[in-house]
C-alpha positions in Angstrom: 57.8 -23.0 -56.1 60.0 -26.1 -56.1 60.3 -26.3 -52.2 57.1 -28.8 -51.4 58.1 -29.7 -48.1 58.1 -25.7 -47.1 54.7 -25.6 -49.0 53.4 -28.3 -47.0 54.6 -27.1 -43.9 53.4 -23.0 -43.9 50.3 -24.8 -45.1 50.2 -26.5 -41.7 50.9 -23.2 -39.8 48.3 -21.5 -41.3 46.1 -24.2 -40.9 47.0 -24.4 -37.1 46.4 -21.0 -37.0 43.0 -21.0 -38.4 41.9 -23.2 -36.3 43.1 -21.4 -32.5 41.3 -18.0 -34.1 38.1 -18.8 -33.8 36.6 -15.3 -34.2 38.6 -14.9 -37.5 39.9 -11.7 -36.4 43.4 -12.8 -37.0 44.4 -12.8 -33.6 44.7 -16.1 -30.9 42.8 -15.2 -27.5 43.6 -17.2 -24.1 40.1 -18.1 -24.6 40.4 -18.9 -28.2 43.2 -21.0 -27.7 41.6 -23.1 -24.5 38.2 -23.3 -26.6 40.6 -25.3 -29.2 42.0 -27.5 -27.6 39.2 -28.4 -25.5 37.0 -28.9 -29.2 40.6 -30.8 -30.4 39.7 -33.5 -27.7 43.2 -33.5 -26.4 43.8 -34.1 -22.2 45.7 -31.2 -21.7 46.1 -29.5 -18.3 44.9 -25.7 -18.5 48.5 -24.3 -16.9 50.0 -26.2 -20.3 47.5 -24.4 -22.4 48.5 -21.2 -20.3 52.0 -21.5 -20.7 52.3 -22.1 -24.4 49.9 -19.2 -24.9 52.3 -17.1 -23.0 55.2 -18.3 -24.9 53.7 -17.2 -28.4 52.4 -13.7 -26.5 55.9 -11.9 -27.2 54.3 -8.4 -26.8 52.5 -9.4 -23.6 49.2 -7.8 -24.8 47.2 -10.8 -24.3 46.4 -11.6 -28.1 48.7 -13.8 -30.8 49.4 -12.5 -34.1 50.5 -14.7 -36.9 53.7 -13.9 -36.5 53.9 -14.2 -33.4 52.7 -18.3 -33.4 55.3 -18.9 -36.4 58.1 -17.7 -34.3 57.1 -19.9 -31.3 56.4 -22.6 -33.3 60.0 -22.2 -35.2 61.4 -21.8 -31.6 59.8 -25.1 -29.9 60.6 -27.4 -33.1 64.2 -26.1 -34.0 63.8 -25.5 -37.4 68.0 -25.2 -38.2 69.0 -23.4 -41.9 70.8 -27.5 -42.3 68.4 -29.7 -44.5 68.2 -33.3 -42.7 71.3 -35.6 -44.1 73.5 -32.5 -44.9 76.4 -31.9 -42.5 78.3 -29.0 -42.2 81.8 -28.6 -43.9 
């Protein structure tokens, strides 16, 4: 495709993804998501886990769809449309 560091990084959302559904029914669960980190051995307190769960829950209905986790992830990273070094003219 000639854009490897887009490659490598959907790659990584996916592969982030993959890992919160543990069911495999293309959907991220509250439970889902706290049985992931809790197997991902970070110390995280459970209102974090919460709150980042309700930040990719855009439709409220208690489940995360793909898109919904790329467009929180895009919103907590700041992905810009600049590529790093370029500035703007």
């Amino acid at each position: 495709m000639g854009m490897p560091k887009l490659e490598a990084t959907f790659e990584t959302l996916v592969d982030a993804f993959v890992f919160l559904d543990k069911n495999k029914d293309g959907y991220v669960s509250r439970n889902e998501m706290a049985q992931a980190i809790s197997e991902s051995g970070e110390r995280s307190s459970g209102g974090i886990v919460m709150k980042r769960f309700e930040e990719m829950d855009w439709d409220k209905n208690g489940m995360v769809k793909f898109k919904e986790f790329l467009f929180a992830f895009t919103n907590w990273v700041g992905i810009d449309d600049e590529e790093e070094g370029e500035e703007k003219v």
